[in-house]
C-alpha positions, 0 to 999 in steps of 0.5 A: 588473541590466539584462535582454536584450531578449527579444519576451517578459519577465516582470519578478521582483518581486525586488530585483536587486542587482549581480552577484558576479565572473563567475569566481565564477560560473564555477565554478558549473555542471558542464562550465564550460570553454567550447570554447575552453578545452576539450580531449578527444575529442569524443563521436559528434562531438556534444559530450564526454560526461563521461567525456572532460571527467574525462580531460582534467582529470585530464591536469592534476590527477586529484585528487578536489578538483582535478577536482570543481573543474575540473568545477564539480562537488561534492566529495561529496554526491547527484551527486558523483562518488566516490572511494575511499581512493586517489582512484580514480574509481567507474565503469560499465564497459560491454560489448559482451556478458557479459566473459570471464575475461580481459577481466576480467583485463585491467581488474583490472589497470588498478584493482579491480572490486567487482560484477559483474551477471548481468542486464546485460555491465557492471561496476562498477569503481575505476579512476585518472580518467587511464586512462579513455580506455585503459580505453574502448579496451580488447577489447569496452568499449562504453563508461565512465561516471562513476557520480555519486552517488546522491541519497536525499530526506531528506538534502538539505533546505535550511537554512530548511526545517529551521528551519520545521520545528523548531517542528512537531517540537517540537509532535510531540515532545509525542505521545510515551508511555511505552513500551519505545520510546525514542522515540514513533511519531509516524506512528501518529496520522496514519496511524491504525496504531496504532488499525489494529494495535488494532483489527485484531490485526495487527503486521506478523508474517510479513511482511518489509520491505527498504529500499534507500537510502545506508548502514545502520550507517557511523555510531556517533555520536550513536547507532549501530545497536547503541544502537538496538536496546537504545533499542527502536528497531530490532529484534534481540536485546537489544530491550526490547520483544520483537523480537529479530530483527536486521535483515538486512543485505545490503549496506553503503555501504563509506564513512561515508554519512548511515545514512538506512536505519537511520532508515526502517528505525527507522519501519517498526519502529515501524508494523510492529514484527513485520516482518522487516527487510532492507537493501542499500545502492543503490550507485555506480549505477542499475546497482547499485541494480538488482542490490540490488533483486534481492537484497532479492527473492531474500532473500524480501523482501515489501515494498521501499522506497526513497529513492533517484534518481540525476540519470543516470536519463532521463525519457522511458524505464524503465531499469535500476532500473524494469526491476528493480522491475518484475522482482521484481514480476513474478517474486517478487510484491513490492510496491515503494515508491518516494518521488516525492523532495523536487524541487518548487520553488515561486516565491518569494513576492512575485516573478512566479512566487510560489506556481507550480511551477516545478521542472520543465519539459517540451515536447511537441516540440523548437521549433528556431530560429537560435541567438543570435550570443553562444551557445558551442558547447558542449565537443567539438562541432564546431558548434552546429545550432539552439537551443530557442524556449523560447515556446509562442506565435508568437514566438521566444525563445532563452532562459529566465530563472532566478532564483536565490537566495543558498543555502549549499545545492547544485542540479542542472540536468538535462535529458532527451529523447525518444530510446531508449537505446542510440540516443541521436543527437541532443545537447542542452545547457543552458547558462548566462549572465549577462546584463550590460553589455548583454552575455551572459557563459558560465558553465557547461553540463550534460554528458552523463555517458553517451553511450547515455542521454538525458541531460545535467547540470550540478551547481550549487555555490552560493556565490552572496550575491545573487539573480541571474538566468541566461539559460537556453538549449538548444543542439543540436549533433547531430539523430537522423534517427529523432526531429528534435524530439523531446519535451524535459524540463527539471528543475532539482533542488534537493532543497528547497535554496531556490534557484530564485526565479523563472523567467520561463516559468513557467506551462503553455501551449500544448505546454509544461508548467510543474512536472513534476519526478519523473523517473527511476524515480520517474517511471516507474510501476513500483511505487508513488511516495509523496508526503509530508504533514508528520505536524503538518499533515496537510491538504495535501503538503508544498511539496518533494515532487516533482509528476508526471507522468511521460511514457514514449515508450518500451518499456522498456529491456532491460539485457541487449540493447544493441538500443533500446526500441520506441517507443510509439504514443503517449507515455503519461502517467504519473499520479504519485505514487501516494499519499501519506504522513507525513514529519516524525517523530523517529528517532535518525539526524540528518537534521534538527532536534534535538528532545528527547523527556522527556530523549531525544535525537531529530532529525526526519525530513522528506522524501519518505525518511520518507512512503515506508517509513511507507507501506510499513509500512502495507502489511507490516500490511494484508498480515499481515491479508489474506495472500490479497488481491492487491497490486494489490487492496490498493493499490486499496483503499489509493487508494480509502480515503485521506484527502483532501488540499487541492491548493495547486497547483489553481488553477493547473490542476495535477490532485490526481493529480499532487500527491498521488494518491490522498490520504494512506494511512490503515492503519485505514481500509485495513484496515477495508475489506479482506475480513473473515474467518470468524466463528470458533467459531460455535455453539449455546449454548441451544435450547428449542422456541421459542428459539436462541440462538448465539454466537461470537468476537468479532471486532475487524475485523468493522464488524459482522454479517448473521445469518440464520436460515432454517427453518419455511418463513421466512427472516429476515435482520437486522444487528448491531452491531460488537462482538455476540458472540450473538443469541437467536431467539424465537417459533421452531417447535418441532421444526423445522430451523433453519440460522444464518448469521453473516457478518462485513462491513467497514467498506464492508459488504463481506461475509466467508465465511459461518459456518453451524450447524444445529439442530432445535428441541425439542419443547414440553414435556409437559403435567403432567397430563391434561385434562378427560375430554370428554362422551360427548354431545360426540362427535357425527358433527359433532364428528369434526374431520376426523380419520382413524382405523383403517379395519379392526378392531384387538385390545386392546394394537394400536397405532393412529394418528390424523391429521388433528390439529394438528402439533407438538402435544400430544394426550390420548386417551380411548376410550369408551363409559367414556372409558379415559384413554391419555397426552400424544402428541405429534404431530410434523410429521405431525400424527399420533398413535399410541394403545394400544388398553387390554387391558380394551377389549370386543370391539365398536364404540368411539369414541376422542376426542381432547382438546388441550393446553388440554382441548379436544376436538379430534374423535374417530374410531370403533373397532372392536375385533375381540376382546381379544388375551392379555397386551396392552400397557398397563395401564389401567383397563376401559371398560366394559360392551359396551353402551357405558354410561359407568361411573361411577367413586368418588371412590377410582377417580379419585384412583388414575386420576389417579396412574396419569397422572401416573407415565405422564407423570414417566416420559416426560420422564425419557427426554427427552420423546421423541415417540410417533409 
């Protein structure tokens, strides 16, 4: 085909073959009519909002297919409209505050309302397409609009990203074991939750999960919900494996939708099989799906997933469904899980853009210039203002150039501004053309589906046979006093479908950025948006799943006010996604390639659907875990233990953070890092007086333990081993308080709370027999030893004490002049002996020697005795003479001495060896 001439061309090295007929093409792109075949109001006199295209249509034919043709739009399918069994359109009626009964009342007569909102003056309503403008005219309406179907991240993937995946899921078929499951859990491997669940104890018990996306049980073929349960792969009564509780449902999509719930719910179950489920379907609308976020919260949901974006969400600003997220975190303490979707397009290989990401484009600020002659005012506008210079540089191009591929798969142009809701004053499209014959040919537009929102788009039917090239132009038609040149967003949503090629400005450059594509509530950075990485090849993301970041240039939006967000000082970059996780696992829902597992029948899960509620999963576990840990720690710690990922898109300058985030969760690591808990039962098992030994539980969690033992004036701290259930302390002192620490760490040697016990060493055992009597001639004034004895006089049968002694030891006594064995004392901390002064002891001057456990003689101390006392303590023999002569003992004497000591000392160990002191 030929191109136009532009001041800047980027040739695709793709083979241009001749174009299909141009009415083909013209029914390609929603909002097709040019002005001159339009009829309608106009739209704030700017251009017809969807909701004037559908009255105008429906004047002809209200038909659901004759007006999805008439719009270039779908006939079911993300970003359809939606109809019900009477051909009724789905639409938002809004008002201009909380309708009354008989606002109600006149509107049910023109059709059926099916919800109510408490948080924001609008309904959801059924109503005949031909009665839009009669509606919108009705006491208080503010506004009608079509809601457009919701769009979830694992239905829309394309034909050749299924095929590519076959064999991966084939290669992941080989994981399963047997089990009560039908079929495995190939998440468990990547994500290191089955060695978490292992090793931590944990199965999601007390922890419940509520997922949002299109429909739960609409389905009964190949499996339905009910077959589910008893093939253990949900929960409920009947389960093989022991989860009996059913999964709550809150709400139900009312038609047959792809039950792409019942297949995140079956991963959750898997990761986290003792969590308890919920669900809600989203709805007709972002409104809808804000009040089922509130359910899932009110019903005591911990943990809310979702796969679910609508194309009607703006990108610069939080509406509905972010305000919602950020309600039920606030309010309820939930952490929400949102996919980043299935968005990213990158360049066909060998053309000019191969390899770049190329789904998205944004502008710092609108750069107005005089539209080319051939351009049409768009549908309902008076006339056209300026159109976008899509060249960053010095010169002017009124155009960009898309290359399109031949897809049996559908797309979505969509367009979004920097304007508040409820302020929106300014109007772009995006239209449209084929360059050819040296001539630009219109062939479709976007729409505006709501006049209070920034945003416009076109749904893209694709029927094409060839690759063809679109001129792609921006045309204002109205200018916001408030925002002239507002900041621009370009996304073009394929889901994976494999359409756009190519595109001529395709690398960021000057105040342009090339491949932001989450937007909406994804975008936003309320909650969590999840990235997914292929459960097969876990090195890198998967080329579909969406690229951030988001920019919001507003406050956001109030729904229960009409007035606009504040905007904010500076527009605030949005790092997204948060992280990543695993896609491209079996359930029995049919979302892709047929897979069979040792005779079962499995189709694998691909898309940022299935990264989401395996993430969440992960967390129902860690929060099981650790109940006290916040979830903004958590996530912390989730980030901070992810695994690395190769970034395809850094050369090109994209940051890892916009890719993937933090990297892909991991459930073990997470775990292992989070706060361990007490070691449990610590306790003494064995004390000796130079031994303790103690145990405790073991502890899985634990990377391993600090034992301390502190005690005898030192302190001792040492590690051990994962795994050690006890530790034995030696070479103690005896008689001494000793207080054990053991304190559990994580696998960051992040210590738990501390468990401590107490004890005091036992004293040494007592000696079994005596020592050896010292000489007399060893008690010489240079042999005292320094030892304190009495200062006055004592009677036979008194008790004295000596000091000075060696602490903690054993001692033996002998009074002279004859040496009168007493017993082993034991001297204690003090280092203090008590003797009983024998009954036989002559009133005069004595000597009492003191000898250690080993016989020697440790010093002696002088006694006085007074005069013997009747009936004195203790029973051993005499010392002798006054005159302090030693007395020499038989043969017989000795023997009998000696049985005397050893009954003394039989005697004291019976009663637990108690020291005398």
């Amino acid at each position: 085909m030929q191109l136009p001439p532009t001041p800047r061309r980027r040739r695709a090295a793709v083979p241009k073959v001749a174009l299909v007929a141009v009415a083909t093409l013209a029914v390609m792109f929603g909002g097709v009519l040019p002005a001159s075949a339009a009829s309608g109001d106009e739209a704030d006199g700017a251009t017809a909002v969807l909701a004037d295209k559908i009255a105008a249509a429906a004047l002809i034919d209200s038909s659901p297919t004759a007006l999805a043709a008439a719009l270039g739009m779908s006939v079911g399918g993300a970003g359809s409209l939606q109809f019900d069994d009477e051909g009724r359109l789905s639409v938002t009626v809004r008002f201009s505050a909380m309708p009354t009964d008989a606002q109600l009342s006149a509107l049910e007569a023109q059709g059926t309302v099916t919800a109510q909102y408490s948080f924001t003056p609008a309904v959801t309503a059924y109503l005949d397409p031909a009665t839009l403008d009669e509606v919108e005219r009705m006491t208080g309406v503010t506004a009608v609009v079509p809601d457009l179907a919701a769009q979830t991240s694992g239905t829309g993937l394309s034909a050749h990203a299924r095929a590519a995946d076959t064999a991966t899921a084939l290669m992941a078929a080989e994981m399963g074991e047997e089990s009560c499951r039908s079929l495995p859990v190939q998440a468990d491997g990547p994500l290191g939750s089955s060695a978490a669940r292992e090793r931590f104890g944990v199965d999601g018990s007390g922890v419940s999960v509520g997922v949002i996306s299109d429909s739960f049980a609409t389905l009964t073929t190949p499996t339905s919900a009910a077959d589910d349960v008893v093939a253990g792969l949900l929960p409920g009564p009947g389960n093989p494996c022991g989860w009996d509780t059913p999964v709550d449902v809150l709400r139900d999509a009312t038609t047959s939708m792809s039950d792409e719930g019942r297949a995140m719910a079956q991963l959750i179950h898997g990761v986290a099989p003792a969590s308890e489920l919920m669900f809600a379907a989203a709805g007709e609308s972002p409104t809808a799906m804000a009040q089922a976020i509130l359910d899932l919260a009110e019903a005591g949901a911990d943990i809310i997933v979702d796969d679910v974006i609508y194309s009607t969400e703006p990108y610069f600003q939080a509406d509905v469904v972010a305000w919602a997220i950020d309600k039920v975190q606030r309010e309820y303490g939930v952490l929400y899980l949102t996919e980043i979707f299935n968005a990213n397009v990158v360049g066909a290989e060998g053309g000019e853009s191969a390899g770049l990401p190329i789904a998205g484009w944004r502008t710092a600020a609108y750069r107005p210039m005089e539209c080319p002659e051939w351009v049409q005012t768009p549908q309902g506008a008076d006339t056209v203002v300026d159109c976008l210079d899509f060249d960053p540089g010095e010169g002017e191009v009124p155009f960009d150039q898309w290359l399109l591929g031949a897809s049996e798969y559908s797309a979505s142009a969509m367009i979004s501004w920097a304007e508040p809701i409820n302020d929106v004053r300014s109007r772009f499209t995006v239209q449209f053309y084929l360059y050819e014959d040296e001539a630009f040919t219109f062939q479709g537009e976007t729409t505006q589906t709501d006049a209070t929102r920034p945003v416009a788009y076109a749904d893209y039917d694709d029927d094409l046979d060839i690759n063809t090239y679109f001129e792609v132009v921006v045309v204002r038609t109205a200018v916001s006093p408030t925002y002239p040149t507002p900041a621009l967003w370009l996304g073009w949503n394929e889901n994976d479908g494999g359409n756009l090629l190519a595109r001529a400005y395709d690398t960021s450059a000057g105040d342009d950025v090339v491949g932001p594509i989450a937007w909406g509530h994804d975008a936003a950075g309320y909650g969590m948006s999840i990235a997914a990485v292929d459960s097969t090849d876990t090195s890198t993301v998967e080329t579909f799943s969406s690229l951030g970041p988001g920019v919001r240039a507003f406050e956001i939006v109030d729904p229960g006010s009409t007035t606009p967000s504040a905007p904010l000082t500076e527009p605030l970059p949005v790092n997204v996604p948060t992280i990543a996780s695993i896609d491209g696992v079996v359930t029995s829902v049919v979302l892709g390639p047929e897979v069979d597992i040792d005779g079962v029948t499995g189709y694998t899960f691909k898309g940022t659907s299935a990264a989401t509620p395996n993430a969440g999963a992960v967390f129902a576990l860690a929060r099981q875990y650790a109940p006290g840990t916040s979830w903004d720690d958590l996530v912390d710690i989730a980030r901070v233990t992810a695994h690395p990922l190769t970034n395809p898109y850094s050369s090109v300058g994209y940051a890892d953070q916009y890719v993937f985030g933090a990297g892909l969760i991991n459930a073990e690591d997470l775990l292992g890092a989070l706060p361990v808990g007490a070691v449990e039962n610590l306790r003494l098992t064995g004390v000796t007086s130079t031994t303790l030994t103690v145990e405790w539980d073991d502890m899985r969690a634990a990377a391993g333990y600090q034992v301390e033992i502190l005690g005898g004036g030192t302190t001792e701290l040492f590690t051990e081993p994962a795994g050690t259930t006890s530790v034995t302390f030696d070479d103690l002192t005896p008689e001494t308080s000793y207080e054990i620490r053991v304190t559990a760490f994580n696998d960051d040697a992040d210590l738990g709370p501390r468990s401590s016990v107490s004890t005091e060493t036992d004293i040494t055992p007592e000696p079994v027999a005596p020592p050896t009597a010292p000489s007399a001639d060893d008690l010489t004034d240079g042999d005292r030893g320094g030892l304190t004895g009495p200062t006055g006089s004592v009677q036979p049968g008194d008790d004295v004490s000596v000091s000075g002694l060696p602490a903690r030891s054993w001692v033996y006594g002998w009074f002279f002049s004859s040496p009168a064995a007493t017993q082993w004392v034991w001297t204690g901390m003090t280092g203090t002996a008590t003797f009983t002064v024998p009954s036989t002891l002559l009133p005069g001057s004595h000597r009492l020697a003191v000898s250690g456990a080993d016989g020697s003689l440790i010093g002696w101390v002088p006694i006085t005795v007074a005069g013997s006392s009747s009936g004195g303590g203790g029973s051993l023999p005499a010392t002798g003479p006054a005159d302090m002569t030693p007395v020499v003992w038989s043969a017989t004497g000795a023997v009998s001495l000696g049985l005397i000591i050893l009954g003394v000392g039989i005697g004291i160990r019976r009663r637990g060896a108690a020291p005398h002191v």
